[in-house]
PAGU-614329 format. One line per field, with one value per residue (C-alpha): residue number from 1; residue in one letter; chain; x, y, z. Coordinates in steps of 0.05 Angstrom, whole numbers, plus 32768, in hexadecimal, padded with zeros to 4 digits. Example, Ala and Ser with C-alpha at 12.3 -4.5 7.8 and 13.67 -1.06 7.14 Angstrom:
2
num <- [1	2]
residuo <- [a	s]
cadena <- [A	A]
c1 <- [80F6	8111]
c2 <- [7FA6	7FEB]
c3 <- [809C	808F]
This chain:
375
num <- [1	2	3	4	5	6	7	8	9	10	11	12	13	14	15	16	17	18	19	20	21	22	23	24	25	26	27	28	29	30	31	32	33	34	35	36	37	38	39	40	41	42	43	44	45	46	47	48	49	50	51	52	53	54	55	56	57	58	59	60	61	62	63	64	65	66	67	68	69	70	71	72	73	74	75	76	77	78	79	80	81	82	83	84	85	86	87	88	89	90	91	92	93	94	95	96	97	98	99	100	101	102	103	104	105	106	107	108	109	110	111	112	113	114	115	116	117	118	119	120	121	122	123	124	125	126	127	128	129	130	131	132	133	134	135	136	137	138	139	140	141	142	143	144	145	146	147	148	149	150	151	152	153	154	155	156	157	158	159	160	161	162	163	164	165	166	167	168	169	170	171	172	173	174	175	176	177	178	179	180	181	182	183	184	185	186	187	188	189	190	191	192	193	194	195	196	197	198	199	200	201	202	203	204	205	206	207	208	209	210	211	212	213	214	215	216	217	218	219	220	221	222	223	224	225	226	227	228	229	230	231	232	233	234	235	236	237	238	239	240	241	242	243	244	245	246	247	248	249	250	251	252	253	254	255	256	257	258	259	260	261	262	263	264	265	266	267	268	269	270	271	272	273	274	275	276	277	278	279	280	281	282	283	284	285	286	287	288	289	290	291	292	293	294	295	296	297	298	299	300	301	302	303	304	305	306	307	308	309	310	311	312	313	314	315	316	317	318	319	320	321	322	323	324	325	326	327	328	329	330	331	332	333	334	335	336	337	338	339	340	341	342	343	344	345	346	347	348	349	350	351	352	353	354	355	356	357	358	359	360	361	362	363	364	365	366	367	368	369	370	371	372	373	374	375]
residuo <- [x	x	x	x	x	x	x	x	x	x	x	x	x	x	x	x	x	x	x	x	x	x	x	x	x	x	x	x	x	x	x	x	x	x	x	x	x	x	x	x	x	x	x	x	x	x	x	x	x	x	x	x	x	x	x	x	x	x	x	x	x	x	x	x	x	x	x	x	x	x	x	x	x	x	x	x	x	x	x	x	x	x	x	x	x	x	x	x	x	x	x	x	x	x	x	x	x	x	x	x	x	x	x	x	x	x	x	x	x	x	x	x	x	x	x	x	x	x	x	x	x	x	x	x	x	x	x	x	x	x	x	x	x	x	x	x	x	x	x	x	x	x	x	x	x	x	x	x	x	x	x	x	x	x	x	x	x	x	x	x	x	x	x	x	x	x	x	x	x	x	x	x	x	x	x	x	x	x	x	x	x	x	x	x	x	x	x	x	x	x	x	x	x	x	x	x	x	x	x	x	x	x	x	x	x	x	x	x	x	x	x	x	x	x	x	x	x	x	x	x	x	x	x	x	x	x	x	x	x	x	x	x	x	x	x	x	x	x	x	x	x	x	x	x	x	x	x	x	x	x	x	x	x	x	x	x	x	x	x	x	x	x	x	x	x	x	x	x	x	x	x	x	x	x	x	x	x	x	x	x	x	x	x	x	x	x	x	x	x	x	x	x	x	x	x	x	x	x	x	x	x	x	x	x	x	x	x	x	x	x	x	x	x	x	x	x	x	x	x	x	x	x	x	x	x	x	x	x	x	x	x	x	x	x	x	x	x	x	x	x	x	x	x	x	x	x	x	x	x	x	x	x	x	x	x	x	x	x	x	x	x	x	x	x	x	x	x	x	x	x	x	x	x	x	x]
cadena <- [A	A	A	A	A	A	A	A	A	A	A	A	A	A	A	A	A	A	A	A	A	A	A	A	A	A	A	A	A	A	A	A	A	A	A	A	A	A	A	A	A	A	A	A	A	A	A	A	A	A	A	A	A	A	A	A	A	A	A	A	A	A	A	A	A	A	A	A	A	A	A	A	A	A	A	A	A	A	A	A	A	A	A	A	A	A	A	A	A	A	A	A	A	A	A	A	A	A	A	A	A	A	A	A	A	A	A	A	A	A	A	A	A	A	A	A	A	A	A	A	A	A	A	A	A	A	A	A	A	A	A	A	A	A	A	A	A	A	A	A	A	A	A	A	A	A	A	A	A	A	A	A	A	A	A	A	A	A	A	A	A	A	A	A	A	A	A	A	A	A	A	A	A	A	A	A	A	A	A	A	A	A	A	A	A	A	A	A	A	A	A	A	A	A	A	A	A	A	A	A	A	A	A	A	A	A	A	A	A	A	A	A	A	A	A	A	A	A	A	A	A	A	A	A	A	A	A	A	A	A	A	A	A	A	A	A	A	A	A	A	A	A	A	A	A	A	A	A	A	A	A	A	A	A	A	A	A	A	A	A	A	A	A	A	A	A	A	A	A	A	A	A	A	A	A	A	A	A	A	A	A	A	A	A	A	A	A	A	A	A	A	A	A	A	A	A	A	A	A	A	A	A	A	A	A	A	A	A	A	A	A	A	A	A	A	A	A	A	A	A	A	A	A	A	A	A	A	A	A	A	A	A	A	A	A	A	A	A	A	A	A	A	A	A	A	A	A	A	A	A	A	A	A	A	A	A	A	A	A	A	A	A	A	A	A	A	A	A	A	A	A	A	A	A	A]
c1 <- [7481	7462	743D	73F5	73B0	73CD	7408	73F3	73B1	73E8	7406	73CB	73D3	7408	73E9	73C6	73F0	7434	7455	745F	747E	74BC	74A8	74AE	74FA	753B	7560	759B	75AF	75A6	75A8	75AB	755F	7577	75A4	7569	7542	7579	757D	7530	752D	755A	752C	74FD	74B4	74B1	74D0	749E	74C6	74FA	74D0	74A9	74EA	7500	74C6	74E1	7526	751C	74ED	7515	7505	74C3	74A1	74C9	74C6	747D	746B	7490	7474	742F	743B	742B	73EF	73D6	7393	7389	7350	7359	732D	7349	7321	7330	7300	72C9	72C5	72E3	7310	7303	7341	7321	72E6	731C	734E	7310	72F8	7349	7352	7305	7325	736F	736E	73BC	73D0	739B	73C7	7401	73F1	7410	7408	73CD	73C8	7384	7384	7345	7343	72FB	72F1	72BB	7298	7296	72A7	72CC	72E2	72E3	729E	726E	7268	727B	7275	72B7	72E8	72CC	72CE	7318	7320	7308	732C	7377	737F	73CA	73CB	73FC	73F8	73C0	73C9	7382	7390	7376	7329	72F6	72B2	72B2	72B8	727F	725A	726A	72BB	72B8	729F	72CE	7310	72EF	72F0	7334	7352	7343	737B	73B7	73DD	73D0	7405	73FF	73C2	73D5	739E	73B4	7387	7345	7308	72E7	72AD	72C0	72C6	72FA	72D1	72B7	7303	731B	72E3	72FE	7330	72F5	730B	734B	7382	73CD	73FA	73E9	7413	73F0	73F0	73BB	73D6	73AC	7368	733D	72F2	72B2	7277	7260	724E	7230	7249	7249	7292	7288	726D	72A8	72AA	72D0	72FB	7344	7351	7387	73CE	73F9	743E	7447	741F	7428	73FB	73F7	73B8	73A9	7395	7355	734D	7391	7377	7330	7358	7384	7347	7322	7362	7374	732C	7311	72E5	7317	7324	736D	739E	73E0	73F6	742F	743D	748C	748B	746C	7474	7450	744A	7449	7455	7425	740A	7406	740E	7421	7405	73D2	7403	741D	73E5	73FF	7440	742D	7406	743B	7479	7483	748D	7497	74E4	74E7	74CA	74D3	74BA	74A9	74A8	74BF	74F1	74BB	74C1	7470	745C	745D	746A	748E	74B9	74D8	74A7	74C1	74F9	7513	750D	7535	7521	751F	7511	7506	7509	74F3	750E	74D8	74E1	74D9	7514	754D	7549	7572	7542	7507	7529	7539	74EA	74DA	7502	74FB	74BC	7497	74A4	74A8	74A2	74D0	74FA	74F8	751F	7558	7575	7571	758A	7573	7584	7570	7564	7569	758C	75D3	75BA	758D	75C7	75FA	75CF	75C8	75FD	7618	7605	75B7	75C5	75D7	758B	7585	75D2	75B8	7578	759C	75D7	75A9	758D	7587	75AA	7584	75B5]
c2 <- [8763	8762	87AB	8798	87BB	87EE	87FF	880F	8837	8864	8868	888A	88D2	88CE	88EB	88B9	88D5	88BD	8907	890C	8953	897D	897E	893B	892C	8939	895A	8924	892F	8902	88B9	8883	8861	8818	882A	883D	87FF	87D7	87F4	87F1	87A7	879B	87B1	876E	877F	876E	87B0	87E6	8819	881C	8819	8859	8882	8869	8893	88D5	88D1	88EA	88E5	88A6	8888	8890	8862	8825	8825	8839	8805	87CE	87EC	87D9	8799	876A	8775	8751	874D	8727	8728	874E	874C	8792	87CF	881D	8854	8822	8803	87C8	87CD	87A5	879F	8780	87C0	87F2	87D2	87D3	8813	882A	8803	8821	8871	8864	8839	8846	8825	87ED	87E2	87D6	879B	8757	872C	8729	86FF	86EB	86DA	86CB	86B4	86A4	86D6	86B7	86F6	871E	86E6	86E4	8725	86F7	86DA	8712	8738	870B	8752	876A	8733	8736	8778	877C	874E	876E	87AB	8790	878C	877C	873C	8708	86DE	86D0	86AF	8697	867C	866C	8667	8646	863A	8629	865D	8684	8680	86C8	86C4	8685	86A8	86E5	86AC	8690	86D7	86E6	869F	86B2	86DF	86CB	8702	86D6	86A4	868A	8671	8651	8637	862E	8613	8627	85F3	85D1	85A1	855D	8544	857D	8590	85D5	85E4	85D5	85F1	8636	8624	861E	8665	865F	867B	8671	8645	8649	8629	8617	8605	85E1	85E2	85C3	85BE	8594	857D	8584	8566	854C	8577	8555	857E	855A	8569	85A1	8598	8595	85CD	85F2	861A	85FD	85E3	8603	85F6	85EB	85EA	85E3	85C1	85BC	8586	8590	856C	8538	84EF	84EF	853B	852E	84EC	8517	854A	8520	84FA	8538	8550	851E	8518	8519	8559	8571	85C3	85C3	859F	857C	8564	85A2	8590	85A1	85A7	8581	8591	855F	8553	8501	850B	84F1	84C4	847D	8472	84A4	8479	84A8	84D6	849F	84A9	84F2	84DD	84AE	84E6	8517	84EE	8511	8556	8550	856B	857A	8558	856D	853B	8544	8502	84DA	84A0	846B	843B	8429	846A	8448	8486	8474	84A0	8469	847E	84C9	84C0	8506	8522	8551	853C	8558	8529	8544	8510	8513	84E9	84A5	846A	843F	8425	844C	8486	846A	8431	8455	8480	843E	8431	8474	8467	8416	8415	83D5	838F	837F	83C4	83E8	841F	8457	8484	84A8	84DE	84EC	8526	8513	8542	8528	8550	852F	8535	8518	84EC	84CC	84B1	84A8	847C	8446	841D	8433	83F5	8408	842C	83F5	83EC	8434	8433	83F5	8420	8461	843A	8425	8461	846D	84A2	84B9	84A5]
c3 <- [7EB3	7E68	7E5E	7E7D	7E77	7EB1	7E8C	7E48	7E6C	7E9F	7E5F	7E3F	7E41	7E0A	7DC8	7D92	7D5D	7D57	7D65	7DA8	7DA2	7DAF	7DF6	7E08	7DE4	7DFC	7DBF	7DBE	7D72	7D30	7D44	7D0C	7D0B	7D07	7D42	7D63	7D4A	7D64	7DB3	7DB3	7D9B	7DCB	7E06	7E16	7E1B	7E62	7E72	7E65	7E93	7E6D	7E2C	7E43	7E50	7E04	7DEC	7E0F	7E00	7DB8	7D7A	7D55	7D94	7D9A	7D5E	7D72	7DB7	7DBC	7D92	7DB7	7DF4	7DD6	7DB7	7DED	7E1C	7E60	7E70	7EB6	7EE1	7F29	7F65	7F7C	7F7E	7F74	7F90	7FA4	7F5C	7F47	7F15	7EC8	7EAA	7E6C	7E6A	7E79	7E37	7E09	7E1A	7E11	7DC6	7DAF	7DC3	7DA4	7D66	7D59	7D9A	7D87	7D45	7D74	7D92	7D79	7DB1	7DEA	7E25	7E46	7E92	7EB3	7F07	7F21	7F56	7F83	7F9F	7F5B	7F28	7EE5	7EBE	7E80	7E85	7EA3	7E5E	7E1F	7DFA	7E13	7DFE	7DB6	7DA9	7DC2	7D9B	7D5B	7D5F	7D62	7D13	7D1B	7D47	7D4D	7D88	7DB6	7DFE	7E20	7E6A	7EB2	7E8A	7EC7	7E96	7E54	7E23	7E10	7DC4	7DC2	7DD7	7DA2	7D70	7D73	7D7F	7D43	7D16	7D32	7D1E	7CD4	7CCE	7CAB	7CD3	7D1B	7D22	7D69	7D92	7DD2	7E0A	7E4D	7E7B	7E55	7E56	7E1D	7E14	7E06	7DC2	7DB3	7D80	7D9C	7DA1	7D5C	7D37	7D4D	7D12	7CE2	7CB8	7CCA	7C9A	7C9B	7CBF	7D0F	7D48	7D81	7DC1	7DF2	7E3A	7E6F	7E4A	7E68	7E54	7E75	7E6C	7E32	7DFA	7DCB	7D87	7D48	7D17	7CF5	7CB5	7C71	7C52	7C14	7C43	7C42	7C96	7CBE	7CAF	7CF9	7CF5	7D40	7D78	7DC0	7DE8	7E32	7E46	7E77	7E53	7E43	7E32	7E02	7DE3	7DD3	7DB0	7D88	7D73	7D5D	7D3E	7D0D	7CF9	7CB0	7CCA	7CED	7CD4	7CEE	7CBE	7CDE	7C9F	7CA4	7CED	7CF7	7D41	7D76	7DC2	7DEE	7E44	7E55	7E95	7EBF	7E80	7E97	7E45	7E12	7DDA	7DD5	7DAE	7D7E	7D4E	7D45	7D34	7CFF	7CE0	7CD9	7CD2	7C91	7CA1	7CEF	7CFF	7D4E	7D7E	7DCB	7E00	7E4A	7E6A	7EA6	7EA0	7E9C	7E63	7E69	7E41	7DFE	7DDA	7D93	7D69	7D3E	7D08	7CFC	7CC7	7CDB	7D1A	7D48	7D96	7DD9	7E13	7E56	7E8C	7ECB	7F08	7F1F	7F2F	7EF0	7EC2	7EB5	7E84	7E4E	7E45	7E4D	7E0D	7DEC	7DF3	7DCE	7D98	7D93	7D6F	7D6C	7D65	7D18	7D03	7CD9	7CFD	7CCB	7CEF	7CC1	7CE4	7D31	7D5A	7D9E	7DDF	7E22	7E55	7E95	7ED7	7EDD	7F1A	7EF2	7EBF	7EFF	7F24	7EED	7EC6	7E8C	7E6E	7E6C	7E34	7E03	7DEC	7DD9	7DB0	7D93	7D6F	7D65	7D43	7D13	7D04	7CAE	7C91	7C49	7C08]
């Protein structure tokens, strides 16, 4: 398991300076530092036992493997109680990060759960002045995760997402699960003072309600530049965002786009992607696609001169999955293919190729044969 809240707190009593004293090494003689930088590297971040012991075997050890100890922190709502008293996770971390600012400058990756309790209710939404100022005092983020959200978020947990989007040092945003008003509007104007290139991810958003919010307005400030996106959304929640996205008002910029990871699954028509492709064709270079073998999606990829794509199929009962791939990449009637170069890996179960003729895949050698290759 990642280092949670629990760990890093047990973990506590070990001084805020970065000497943890004679006492706690084992005298084990000189040891080359990018040795040690190499064994500790080696240890994944999901293994904070072995991390903690790292930091009494002897001082070399101690920086790297009590900072990789630190670097990636789970907060997760719990319905358990200690001594009478439920216990706050979220409370407990803030009140942890405002005592010891050195660990705070550790962390480069948190995750966000939140599960509705019914009797008690949500960590995450009972005090909107925790998450902020947790927020506020990791200076050295990277990557934030926000899942398993049951309200929409609060004006004060937007505002802070909003502040902490504006550094050029956070890389990765990913939503899993988290509502948002419909338009998407709300969502993407957490991007407004955004700085750097971001790759994110929107799994299982879904809107609610009608909110109402007009685009916000143009302004000097440059949008954000995303190099990667991943769409996981159900139709109309997906065809919302898209539509916010590639507006003129939009504050996130896609004109950079190099990867794009999209869910079609249960789409009864992927054309609602299409649109996206067009607009990137020019710098998009990997493409991965979860789909079923179903040739009504109507996604096309013809227009993407470059691409590198992963199609995962899954078993139904429509027309065999080499013709459904021959769909993807067919285009449309009396449009130009402008595919040039395709590096297309399938992922798919071998039953699924067995069961049909060999002969269903002339339609999709009949495109990729023609595929351009640049002079």
């Amino acid at each position: 398991m990642v280092p949670s809240l629990t760990a890093a707190i047990s973990y506590g009593d070990i001084p805020s300076n970065s000497d943890p004293g004679d006492s706690m090494m084992t005298n084990v003689g000189i040891i080359p530092q990018e040795l040690v930088d190499s064994i500790i590297d080696e240890i994944p971040v999901d293994d904070p036992d072995t991390l903690r012991s790292c930091t009494l075997v002897n001082r070399s050890f101690f920086p790297r493997s009590h900072k990789r100890l630190f670097s990636t922190i789970i907060l997760r709502s719990c319905s358990y109680k200690h001594a009478n008293a439920s216990i706050d996770p979220y409370r407990r971390f803030m009140r942890f990060v405002s005592l010891y600012a050195h660990y705070a400058s550790l962390v480069k990756d948190i995750q966000l759960h939140d599960v509705y309790l019914p009797v008690s209710g949500s960590w995450f939404t009972q005090d909107d002045n925790v998450i902020p100022q947790i927020l506020s005092r990791l200076p050295h983020l990277e990557s934030i995760s926000i899942s398993s959200f049951d309200c929409c978020l609060s004006f004060p947990i937007m505002s802070a997402l909003r502040n902490l989007f504006a550094s050029p040092k956070l890389r990765s945003i990913s939503f899993s699960k988290v509502v948002f008003y419909s338009p998407s509007y709300p969502l993407l104007s957490l991007f407004s003072r955004a700085s750097g290139s971001k790759a994110i991810q929107i799994h299982g958003g879904v809107s609610y309600g009608a909110h109402y919010e007009t685009p916000p307005p143009t302004t000097n400030h440059p949008s954000c530049q995303v190099d990667s996106l991943s769409i996981k959304m159900y139709p109309a929640a997906a065809a919302d965002f898209i539509d916010c996205l590639l507006s003129r008002r939009s504050a996130v910029d896609v004109s950079s786009l190099r990867k794009l990871h999209i869910w079609t699954t249960w789409m009864k028509h992927a054309a609602i992607f299409n649109q996206l492709l067009a607009a990137t064709k020019s710098t998009l270079e990997e493409v991965v696609v979860h789909t079923s073998n179903s040739s009504s999606r109507q996604l096309d990829i013809s227009h993407v001169p470059r691409i590198r794509c992963f199609v995962m199929c899954l078993m139904s009962n429509f027309s065999p999955p080499l013709t459904a791939l021959a769909s993807l990449f067919g285009g449309r009637p009396r449009e130009p293919c402008l595919m040039e170069e395709v590096d297309l890996h399938l992922l798919v179960k071998p039953e699924m190729l067995l069961q049909f003729p060999s002969s269903d895949g002339a339609a999709l050698d009949d495109i990729l044969v023609n595929v351009r290759r640049p002079c």
